[in-house]
C-alpha positions as CSV (number, residue, x, y, z in Angstrom):
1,X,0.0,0.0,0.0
2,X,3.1,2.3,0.6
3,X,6.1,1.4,2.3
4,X,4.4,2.0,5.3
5,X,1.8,-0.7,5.3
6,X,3.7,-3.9,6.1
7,X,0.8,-6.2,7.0
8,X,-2.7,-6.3,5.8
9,X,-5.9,-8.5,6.6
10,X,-8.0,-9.7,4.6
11,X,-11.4,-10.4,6.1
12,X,-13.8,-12.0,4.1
13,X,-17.6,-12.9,4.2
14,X,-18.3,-16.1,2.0
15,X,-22.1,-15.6,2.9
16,X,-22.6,-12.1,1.7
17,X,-24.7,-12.0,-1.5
18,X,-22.0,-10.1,-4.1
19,X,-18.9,-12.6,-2.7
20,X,-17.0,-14.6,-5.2
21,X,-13.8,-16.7,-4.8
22,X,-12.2,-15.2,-7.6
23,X,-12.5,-11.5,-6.6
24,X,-10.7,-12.9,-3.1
25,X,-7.9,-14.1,-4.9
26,X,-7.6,-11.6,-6.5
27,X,-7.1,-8.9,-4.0
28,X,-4.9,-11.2,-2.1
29,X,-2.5,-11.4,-5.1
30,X,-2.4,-7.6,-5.7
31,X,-1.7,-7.2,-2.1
32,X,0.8,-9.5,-2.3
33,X,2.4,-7.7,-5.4
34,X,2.6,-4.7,-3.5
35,X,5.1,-6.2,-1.4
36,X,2.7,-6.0,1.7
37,X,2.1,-9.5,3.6
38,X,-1.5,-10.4,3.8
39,X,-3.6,-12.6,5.6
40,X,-7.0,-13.6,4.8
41,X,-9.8,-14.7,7.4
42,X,-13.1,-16.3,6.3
43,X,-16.3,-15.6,8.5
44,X,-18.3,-18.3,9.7
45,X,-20.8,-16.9,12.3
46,X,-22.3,-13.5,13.1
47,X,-19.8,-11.6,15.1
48,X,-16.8,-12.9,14.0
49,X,-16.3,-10.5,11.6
50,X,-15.7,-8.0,15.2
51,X,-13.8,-10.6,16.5
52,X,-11.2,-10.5,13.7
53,X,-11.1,-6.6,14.0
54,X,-11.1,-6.8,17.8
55,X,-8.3,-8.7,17.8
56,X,-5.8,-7.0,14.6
57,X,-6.5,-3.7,16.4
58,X,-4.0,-4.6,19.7
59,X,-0.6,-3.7,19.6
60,X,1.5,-5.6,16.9
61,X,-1.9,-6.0,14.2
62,X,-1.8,-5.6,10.9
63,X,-1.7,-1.7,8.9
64,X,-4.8,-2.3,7.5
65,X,-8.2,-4.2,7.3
66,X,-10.1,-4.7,4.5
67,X,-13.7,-5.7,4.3
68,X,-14.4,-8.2,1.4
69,X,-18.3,-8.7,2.0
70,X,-21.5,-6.3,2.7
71,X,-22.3,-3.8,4.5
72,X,-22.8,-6.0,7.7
73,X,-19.1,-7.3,7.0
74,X,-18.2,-3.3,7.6
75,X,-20.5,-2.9,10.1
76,X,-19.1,-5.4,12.3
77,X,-15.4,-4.7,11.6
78,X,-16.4,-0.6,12.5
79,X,-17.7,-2.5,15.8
80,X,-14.3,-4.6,16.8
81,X,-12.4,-1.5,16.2
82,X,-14.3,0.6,18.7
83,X,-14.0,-2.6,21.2
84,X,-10.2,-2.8,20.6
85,X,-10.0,1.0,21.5
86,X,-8.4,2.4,17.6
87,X,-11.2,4.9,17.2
88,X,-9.2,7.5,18.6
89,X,-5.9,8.9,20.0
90,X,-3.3,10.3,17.5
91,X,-3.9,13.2,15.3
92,X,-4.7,13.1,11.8
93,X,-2.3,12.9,11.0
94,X,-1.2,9.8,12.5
95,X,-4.3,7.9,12.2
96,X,-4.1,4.7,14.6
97,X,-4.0,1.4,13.2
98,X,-5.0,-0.2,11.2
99,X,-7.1,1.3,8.4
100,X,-10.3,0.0,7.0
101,X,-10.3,-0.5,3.7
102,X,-14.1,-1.6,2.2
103,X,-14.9,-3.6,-0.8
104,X,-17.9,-4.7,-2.5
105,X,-18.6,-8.4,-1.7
106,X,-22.5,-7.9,-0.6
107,X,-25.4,-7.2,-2.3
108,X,-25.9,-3.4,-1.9
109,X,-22.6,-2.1,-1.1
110,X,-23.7,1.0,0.8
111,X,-20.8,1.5,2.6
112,X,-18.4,1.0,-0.7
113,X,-20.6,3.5,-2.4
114,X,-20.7,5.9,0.0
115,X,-16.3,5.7,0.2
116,X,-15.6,4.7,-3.7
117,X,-18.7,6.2,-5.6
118,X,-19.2,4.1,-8.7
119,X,-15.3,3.1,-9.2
120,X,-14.9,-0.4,-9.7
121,X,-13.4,-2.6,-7.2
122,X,-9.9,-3.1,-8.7
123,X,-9.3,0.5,-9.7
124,X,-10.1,1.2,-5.9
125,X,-8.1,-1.1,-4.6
126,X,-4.9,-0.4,-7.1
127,X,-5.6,3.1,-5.9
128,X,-5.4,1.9,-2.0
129,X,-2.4,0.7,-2.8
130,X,-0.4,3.0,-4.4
131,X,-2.1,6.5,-3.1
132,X,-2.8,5.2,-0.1
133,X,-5.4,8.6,1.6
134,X,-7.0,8.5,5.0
135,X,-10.0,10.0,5.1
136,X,-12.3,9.9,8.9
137,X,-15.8,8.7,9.0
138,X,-18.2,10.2,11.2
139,X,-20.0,7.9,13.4
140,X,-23.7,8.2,15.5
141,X,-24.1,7.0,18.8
142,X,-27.5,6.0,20.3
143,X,-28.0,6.6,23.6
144,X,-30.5,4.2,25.0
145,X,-28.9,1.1,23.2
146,X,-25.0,2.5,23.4
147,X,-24.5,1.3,19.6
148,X,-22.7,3.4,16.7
149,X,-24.4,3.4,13.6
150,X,-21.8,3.7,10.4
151,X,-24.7,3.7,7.6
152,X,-27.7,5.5,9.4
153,X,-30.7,4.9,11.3
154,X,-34.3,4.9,10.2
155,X,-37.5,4.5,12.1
156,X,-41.3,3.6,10.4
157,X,-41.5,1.9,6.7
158,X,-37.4,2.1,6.6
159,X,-37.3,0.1,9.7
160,X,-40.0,-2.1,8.9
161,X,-38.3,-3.0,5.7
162,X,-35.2,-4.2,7.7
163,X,-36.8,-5.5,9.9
164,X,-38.6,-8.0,6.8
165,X,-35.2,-8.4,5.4
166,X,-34.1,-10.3,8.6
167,X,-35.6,-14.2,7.6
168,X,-32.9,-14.2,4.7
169,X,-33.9,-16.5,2.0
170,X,-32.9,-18.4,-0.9
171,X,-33.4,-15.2,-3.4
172,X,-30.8,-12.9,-4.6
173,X,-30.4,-9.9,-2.5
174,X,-31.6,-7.5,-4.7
175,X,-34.9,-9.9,-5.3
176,X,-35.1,-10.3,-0.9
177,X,-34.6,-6.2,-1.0
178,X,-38.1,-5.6,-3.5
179,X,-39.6,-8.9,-1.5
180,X,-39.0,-7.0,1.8
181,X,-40.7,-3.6,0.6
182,X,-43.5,-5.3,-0.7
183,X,-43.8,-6.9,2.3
184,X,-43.2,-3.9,4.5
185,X,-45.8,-2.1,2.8
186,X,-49.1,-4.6,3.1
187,X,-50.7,-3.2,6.3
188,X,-48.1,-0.7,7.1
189,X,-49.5,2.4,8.8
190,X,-47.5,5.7,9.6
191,X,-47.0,6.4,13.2
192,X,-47.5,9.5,15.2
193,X,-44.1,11.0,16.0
194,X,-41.8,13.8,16.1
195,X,-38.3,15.2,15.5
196,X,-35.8,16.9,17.3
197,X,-32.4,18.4,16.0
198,X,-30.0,19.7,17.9
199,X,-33.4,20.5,20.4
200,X,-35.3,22.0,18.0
201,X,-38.6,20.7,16.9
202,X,-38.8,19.9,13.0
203,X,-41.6,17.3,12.9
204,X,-44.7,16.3,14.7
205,X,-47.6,14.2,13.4
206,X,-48.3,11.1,11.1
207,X,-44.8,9.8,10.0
208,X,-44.3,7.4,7.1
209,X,-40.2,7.5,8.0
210,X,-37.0,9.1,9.7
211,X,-33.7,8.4,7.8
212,X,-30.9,9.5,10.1
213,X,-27.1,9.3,9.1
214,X,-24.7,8.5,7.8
215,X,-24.7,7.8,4.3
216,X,-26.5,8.7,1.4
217,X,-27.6,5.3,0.6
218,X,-29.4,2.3,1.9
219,X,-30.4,-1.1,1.1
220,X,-28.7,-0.6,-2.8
221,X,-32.2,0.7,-3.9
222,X,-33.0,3.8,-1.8
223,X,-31.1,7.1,-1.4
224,X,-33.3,8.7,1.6
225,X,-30.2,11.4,2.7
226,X,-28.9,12.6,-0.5
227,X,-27.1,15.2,0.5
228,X,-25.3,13.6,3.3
229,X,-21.8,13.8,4.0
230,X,-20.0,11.0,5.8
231,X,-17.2,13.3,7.2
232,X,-18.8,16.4,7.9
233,X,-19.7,16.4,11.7
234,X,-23.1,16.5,11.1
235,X,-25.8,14.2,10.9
236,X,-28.6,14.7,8.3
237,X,-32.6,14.2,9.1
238,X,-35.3,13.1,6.5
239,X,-38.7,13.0,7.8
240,X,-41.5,12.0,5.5
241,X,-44.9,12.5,6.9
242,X,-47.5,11.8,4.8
243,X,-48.4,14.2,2.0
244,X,-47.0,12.1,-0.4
245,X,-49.3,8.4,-1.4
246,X,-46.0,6.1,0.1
247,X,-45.5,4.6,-3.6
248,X,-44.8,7.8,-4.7
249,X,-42.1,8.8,-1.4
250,X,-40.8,5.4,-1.7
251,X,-40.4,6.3,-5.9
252,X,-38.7,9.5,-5.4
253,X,-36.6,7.9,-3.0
254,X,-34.6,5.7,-5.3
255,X,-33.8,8.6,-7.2
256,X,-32.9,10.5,-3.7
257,X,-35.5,13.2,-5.4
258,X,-37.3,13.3,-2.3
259,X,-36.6,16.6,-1.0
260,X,-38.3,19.6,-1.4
261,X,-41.7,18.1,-2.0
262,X,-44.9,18.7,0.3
263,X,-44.4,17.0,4.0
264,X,-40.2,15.7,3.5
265,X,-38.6,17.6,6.1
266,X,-34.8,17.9,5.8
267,X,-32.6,19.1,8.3
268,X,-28.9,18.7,9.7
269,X,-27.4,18.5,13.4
270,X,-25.3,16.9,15.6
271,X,-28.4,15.7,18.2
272,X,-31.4,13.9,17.3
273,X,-34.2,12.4,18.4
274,X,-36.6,10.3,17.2
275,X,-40.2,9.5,19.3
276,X,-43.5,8.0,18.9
277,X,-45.8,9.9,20.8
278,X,-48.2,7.9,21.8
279,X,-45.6,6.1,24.3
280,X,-45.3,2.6,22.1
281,X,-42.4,1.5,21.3
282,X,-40.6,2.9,18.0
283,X,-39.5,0.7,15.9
284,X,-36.1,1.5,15.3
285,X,-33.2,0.6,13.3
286,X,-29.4,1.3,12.9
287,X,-26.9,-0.3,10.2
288,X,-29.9,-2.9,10.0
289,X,-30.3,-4.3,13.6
290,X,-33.2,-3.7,14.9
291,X,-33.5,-2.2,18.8
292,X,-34.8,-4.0,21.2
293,X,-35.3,-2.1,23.9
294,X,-38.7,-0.9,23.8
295,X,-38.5,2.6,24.0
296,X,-40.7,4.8,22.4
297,X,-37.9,7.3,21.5
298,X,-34.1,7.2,20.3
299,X,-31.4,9.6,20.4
300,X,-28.6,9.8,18.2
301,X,-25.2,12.0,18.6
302,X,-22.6,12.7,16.3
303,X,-19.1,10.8,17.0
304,X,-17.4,13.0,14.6
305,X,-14.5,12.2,12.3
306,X,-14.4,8.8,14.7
307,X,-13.5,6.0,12.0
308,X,-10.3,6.0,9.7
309,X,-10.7,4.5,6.4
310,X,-8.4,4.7,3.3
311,X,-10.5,6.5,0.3
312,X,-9.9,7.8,-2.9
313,X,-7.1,10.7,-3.9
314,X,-8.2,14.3,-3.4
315,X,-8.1,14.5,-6.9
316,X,-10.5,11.5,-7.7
317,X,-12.5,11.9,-4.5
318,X,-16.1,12.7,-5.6
């Protein structure tokens, strides 16, 4: 990657829908040429993934991780990072060790998108190797379940969705994606809620869906925050209530043309909170785990500039 980066792991997800054998070896064999020594790890079981990162971020670890799998496979690496303590310490420009470096090996690729834009794989990883930049993702915390999100968080039909796209299935993951929206969708009713950023009220009444983040992009189909920056400090709201027929929200949506039309509310902060009114519990999501904990609202905080991952040039970034 540069003389630098000595030692890299490879950490890949054999179940994650995108995954192929081939694309493994190759990035292990343009590692290797770059005279770096590399490691791969397969996945078996949920959590392992944070296992692997838990463990390469102690003293003596590798330079850098790299995520071959989904956005779950990132997910859970972001996770053994924070538990082996490498979210923070040395300036920027000492970033501690070792770097994430995402691929696309799932089905929707979020996280990839959100770093790489459309670049293919190889050209991304050639670039990681020989331009090697470092650029810090923001993270969200939520307070009642002490989880960080790295994609976003969303609450009514978004979390619903998830929540359908939990059973798995035999399908592709783009075909489980439009099974679960369909699904999400018979019955689905909005819920009475409201918004808070940074303590100001931007929402009240019937809600279709929050989107809180984090990245521009979820689930490969949907762009609810458009705008978002992953690096900025800030986390960006949308609120849809529901002056748009859902078919039509969840339309614009793919396109990330959403804002600006009657009852989507955008707004930005580093403090939000999400609540059903009525005192039910909210059906929440972050990074596609559903909470648990039966409150009836959630509050998310910026963690800003929190996760280092190795991106494109400044003069290919997007």
């Amino acid at each position: 990657m540069s003389p630098s980066f000595n030692s890299v792991l490879v950490v890949a997800n054999p179940a994650a829908g995108g995954y192929r054998q081939d694309m493994l070896e190759d990035v292990l064999r343009l590692i290797a040429k770059s005279g770096a020594a590399v490691t791969p790890l397969m996945t078996g079981d949920p959590g392992h993934a944070r296992t692997f990162a838990r463990v390469a971020a102690a003293p003596g670890g590798p330079d850098a991780l790299v995520a071959l799998g989904g956005d779950g496979t990132a997910r859970e690496l972001m996770r053994g990072l924070v538990d082996g303590g490498r979210m923070s310490g040395p300036p920027d420009d000492r970033p501690p060790r070792p770097l994430l470096l995402v691929l696309p090996g799932g089905t929707a690729n979020s996280m990839y998108r959100e770093i790489w834009s459309d670049l293919p794989w190889r050209a991304a990883l050639e670039l990681a190797l020989d331009k090697p930049r470092v650029r810090r993702l923001d993270l969200a915390g939520v307070a009642e379940t002490g989880g960080l999100a790295l994609l976003g968080a969303s609450s009514g039909l978004a979390a619903r969705t998830l929540g359908a796209l939990r059973g798995g299935g035999p399908e592709p993951g783009s075909v489980r994606y439009e099974s679960a929206v369909a699904e999400a969708l018979d019955g689905f009713e909005p819920y009475p809620g409201r918004v808070l950023v940074d303590g100001v009220e931007v929402h009240r009444g019937p809600t279709v869906s929050v989107h809180v983040g984090g990245g521009r992009h979820r689930m490969g189909l949907f762009r609810p925050l458009p705008l978002s920056e992953v690096d900025d400090g800030l986390l960006d709201v949308c609120v849809a209530g529901t002056a748009l027929p859902v078919p039509r929200l969840l339309e614009l949506m793919r396109g990330g043309d959403q804002l600006g039309h009657e009852g989507v509310v955008h707004a930005r902060g580093r403090r939000v909170t999400v609540e059903r009114t009525d005192g039910r519990p909210l059906l929440f999501e972050y990074d596609g785990d559903l909470a648990t904990c039966d409150s009836s609202s959630y509050t998310l905080e910026v963690v800003p500039r929190a996760l280092p991952v190795l991106a494109p040039p400044d003069d290919q970034a997007r």
